[in-house]
C-alpha positions as CSV (number, residue, x, y, z in Angstrom):
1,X,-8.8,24.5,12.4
2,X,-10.0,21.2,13.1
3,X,-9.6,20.3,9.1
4,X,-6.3,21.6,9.4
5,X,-4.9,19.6,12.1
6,X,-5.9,15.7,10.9
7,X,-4.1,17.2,7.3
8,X,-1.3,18.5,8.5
9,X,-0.8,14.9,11.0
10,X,-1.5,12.8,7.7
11,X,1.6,14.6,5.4
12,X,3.9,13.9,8.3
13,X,3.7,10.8,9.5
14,X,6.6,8.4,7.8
15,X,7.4,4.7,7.8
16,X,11.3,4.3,7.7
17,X,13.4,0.8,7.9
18,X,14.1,1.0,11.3
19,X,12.3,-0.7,14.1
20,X,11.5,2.7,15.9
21,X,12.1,6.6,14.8
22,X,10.5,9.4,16.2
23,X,10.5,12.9,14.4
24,X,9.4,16.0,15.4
25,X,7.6,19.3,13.8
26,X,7.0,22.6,14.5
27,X,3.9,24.2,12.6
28,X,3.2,27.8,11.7
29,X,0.5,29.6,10.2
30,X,1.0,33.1,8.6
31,X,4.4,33.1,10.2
32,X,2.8,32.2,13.9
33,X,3.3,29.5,15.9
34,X,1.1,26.9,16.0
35,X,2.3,24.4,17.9
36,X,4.2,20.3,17.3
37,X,4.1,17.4,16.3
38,X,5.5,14.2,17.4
39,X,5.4,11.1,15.8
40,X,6.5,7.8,16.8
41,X,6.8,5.1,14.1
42,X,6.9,1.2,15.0
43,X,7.9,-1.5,12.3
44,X,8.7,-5.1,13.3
45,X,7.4,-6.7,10.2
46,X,4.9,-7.9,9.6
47,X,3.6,-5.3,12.5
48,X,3.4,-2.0,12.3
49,X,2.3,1.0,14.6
50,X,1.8,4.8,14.3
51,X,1.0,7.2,17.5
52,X,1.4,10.4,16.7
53,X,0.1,13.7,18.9
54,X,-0.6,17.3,18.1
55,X,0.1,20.0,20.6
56,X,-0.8,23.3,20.3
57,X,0.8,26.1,21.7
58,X,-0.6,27.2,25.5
59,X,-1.7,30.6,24.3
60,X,-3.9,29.3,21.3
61,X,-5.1,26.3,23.5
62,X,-7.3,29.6,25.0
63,X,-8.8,30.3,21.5
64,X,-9.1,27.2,19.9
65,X,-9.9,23.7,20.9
66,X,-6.9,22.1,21.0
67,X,-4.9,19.1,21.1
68,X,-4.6,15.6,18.8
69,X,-3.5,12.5,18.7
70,X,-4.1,9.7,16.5
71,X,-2.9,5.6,17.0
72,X,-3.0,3.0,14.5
73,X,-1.7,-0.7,14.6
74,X,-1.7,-3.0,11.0
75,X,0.0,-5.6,9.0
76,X,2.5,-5.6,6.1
77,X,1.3,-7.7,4.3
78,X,2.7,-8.6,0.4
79,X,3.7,-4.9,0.4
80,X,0.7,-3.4,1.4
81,X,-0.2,-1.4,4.8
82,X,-3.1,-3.1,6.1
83,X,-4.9,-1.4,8.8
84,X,-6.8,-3.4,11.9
85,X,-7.7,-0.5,14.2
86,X,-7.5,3.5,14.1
87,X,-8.2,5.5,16.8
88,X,-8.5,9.6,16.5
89,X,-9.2,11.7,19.3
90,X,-9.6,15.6,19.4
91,X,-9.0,16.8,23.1
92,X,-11.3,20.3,23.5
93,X,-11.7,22.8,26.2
94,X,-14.8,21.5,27.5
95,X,-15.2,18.1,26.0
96,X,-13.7,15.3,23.9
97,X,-14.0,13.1,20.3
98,X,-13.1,10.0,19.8
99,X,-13.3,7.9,16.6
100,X,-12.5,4.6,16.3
101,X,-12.3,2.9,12.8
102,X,-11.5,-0.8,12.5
103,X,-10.8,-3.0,9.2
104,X,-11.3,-6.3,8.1
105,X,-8.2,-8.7,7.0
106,X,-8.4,-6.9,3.8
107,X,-7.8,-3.4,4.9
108,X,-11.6,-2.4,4.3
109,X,-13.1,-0.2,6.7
110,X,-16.2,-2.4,8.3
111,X,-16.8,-0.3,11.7
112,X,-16.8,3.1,13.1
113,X,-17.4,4.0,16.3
114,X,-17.4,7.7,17.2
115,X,-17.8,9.3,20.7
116,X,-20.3,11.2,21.4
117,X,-21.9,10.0,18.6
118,X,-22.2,12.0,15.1
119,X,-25.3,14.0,14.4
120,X,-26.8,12.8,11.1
121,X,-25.7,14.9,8.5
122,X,-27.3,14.8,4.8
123,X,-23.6,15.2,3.2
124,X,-22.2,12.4,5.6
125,X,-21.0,9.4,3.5
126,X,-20.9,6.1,4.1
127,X,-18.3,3.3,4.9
128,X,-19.0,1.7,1.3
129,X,-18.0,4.7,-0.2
130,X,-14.5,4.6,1.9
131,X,-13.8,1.3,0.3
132,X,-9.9,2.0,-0.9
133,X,-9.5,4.8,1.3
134,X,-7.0,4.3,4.7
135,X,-6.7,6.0,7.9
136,X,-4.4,8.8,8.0
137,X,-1.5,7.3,9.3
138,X,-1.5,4.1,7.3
139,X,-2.1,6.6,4.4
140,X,1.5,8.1,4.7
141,X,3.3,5.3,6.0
142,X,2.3,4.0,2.3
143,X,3.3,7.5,1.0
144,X,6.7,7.5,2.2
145,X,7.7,3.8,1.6
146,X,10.5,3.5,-0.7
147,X,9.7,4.1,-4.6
148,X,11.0,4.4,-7.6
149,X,9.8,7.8,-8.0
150,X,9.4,10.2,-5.1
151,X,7.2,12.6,-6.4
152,X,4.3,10.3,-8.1
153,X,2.5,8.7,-5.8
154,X,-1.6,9.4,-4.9
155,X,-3.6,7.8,-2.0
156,X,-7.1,8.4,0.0
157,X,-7.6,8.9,3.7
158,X,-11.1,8.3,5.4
159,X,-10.7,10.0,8.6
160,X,-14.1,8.6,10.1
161,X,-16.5,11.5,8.6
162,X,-14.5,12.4,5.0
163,X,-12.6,11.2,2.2
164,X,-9.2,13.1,1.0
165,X,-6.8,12.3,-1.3
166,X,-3.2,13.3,-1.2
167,X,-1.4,13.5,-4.6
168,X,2.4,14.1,-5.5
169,X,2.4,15.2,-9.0
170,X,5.9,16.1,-9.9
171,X,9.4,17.0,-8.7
172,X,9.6,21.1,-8.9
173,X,13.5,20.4,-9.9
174,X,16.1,17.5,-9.9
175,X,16.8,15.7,-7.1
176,X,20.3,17.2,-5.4
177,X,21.6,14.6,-3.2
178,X,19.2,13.4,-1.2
179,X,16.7,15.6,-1.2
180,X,13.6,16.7,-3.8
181,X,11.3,18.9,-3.4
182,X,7.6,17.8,-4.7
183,X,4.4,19.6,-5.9
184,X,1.6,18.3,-4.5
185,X,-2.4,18.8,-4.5
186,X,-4.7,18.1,-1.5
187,X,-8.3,17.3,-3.4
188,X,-12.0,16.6,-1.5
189,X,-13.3,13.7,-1.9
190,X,-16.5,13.1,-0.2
191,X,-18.2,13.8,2.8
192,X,-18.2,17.6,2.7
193,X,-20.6,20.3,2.5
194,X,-21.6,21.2,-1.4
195,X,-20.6,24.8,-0.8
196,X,-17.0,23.3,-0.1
197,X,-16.7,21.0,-3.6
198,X,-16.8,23.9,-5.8
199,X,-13.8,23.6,-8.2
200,X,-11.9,26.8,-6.7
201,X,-12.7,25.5,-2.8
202,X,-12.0,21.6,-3.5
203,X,-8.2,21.6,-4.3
204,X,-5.5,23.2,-2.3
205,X,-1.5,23.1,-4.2
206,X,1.1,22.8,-1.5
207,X,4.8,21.5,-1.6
208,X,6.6,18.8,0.4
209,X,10.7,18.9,0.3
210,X,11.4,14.8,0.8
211,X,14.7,13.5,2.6
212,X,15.5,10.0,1.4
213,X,17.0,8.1,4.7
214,X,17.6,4.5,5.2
215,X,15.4,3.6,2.1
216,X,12.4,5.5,2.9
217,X,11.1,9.4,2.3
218,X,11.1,12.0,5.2
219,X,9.1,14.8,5.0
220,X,12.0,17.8,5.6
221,X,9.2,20.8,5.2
222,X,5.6,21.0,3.9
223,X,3.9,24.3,2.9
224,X,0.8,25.3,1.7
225,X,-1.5,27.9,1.5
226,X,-4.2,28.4,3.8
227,X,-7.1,31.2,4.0
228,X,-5.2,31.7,7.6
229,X,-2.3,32.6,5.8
230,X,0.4,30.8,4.8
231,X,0.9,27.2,6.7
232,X,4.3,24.9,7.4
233,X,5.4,22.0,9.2
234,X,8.8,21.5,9.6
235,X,11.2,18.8,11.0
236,X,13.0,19.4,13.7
237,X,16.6,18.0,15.1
């Protein structure tokens, strides 16, 4: 669940020619409510900001640990999303986490701080090995800038303890209107147990139907499937 959560946040988060937008999700898993998402987008170039906050519906807050929200502020610089800070924090029962990335002028990551601290773990990777990765929400902001393409497009998020990478790999028809509806593939990277980088574990297919608005892609619906069953996001009005 708590995989699920910083994925689902990182598909959804978009970067659109306006100075502010805010867009909403509902999430479902096997057909189940699982609770929102609201994102609040900032860009007064060369400045930009993400917040963005999971919350999960009351009756599942009783089963699960909870609630997420995740802040970044960055630069714009020469078309690239440059991060400076990144903060993620996962809002249990009992307790909380909070990791805090930050990034050199470059957009390398060159500090992490997490709270409580992480416990050593022989699979844990490195900051040199997240070298070209970003943090989730600088990761989609690059994924739904405008392009040429809407379906073609591959980046990597460090999220503090693992590498992803997010890949659009095709259109699964022609664009009508405004809209397309892309096949995509959710890979590991690094930082996970071997068990979990066999090739049938690694890789998961899901699909993302894309709104162009103002210059930029929206994410309309993503769905995938989960071992929970079968998982969505979707925007609301």
């Amino acid at each position: 669940m708590k995989i699920m959560i910083p994925a689902l946040t990182a598909l959804l988060i978009a970067t659109p020619a306006m100075a502010r937008d805010t867009l909403k999700y509902s999430t479902t898993v096997a057909g189940i409510p699982l609770g929102k998402i609201k994102v609040v987008v900032e860009n007064d170039e060369p400045e930009y900001s993400v917040r963005a906050r999971f919350n999960m519906i009351p009756v599942l807050r009783q089963i699960f640990n909870g609630d997420a929200n995740a802040t970044v502020e960055g630069a714009l610089v020469e078309g690239r999303h440059l991060p400076r800070e990144s903060v993620f924090r996962y809002e249990g029962r009992k307790s909380e986490e909070r990791t805090t990335i930050r990034f050199d002028e470059a957009g390398v990551p060159v500090d992490l701080i997490a709270e409580p601290p992480k416990r050593k773990k022989s699979y844990a990777m490195s900051l040199d090995e997240a070298v070209g990765a970003v943090d989730p929400a600088t990761a989609v902001a690059i994924l739904m800038r405008p392009r040429e393409e809407a379906c073609d497009i591959v980046f990597d998020v460090f999220d503090g303890a693992k590498r992803h990478r997010i890949s659009l790999t095709g259109a699964t028809a022609p664009q009508r209107g405004n809209t397309v509806t892309c096949e995509g593939r959710y890979d590991r990277v690094n930082g996970f147990k071997d068990k979990y980088m066999t090739p049938e574990r690694r890789s998961w297919p899901f699909l993302a139907t894309l709104a162009e608005r103002d210059g930029t892609w929206v994410p309309l619906k993503i769905t995938a499937d989960t071992k929970f069953g079968p998982a969505s996001a979707t925007l609301r009005d």
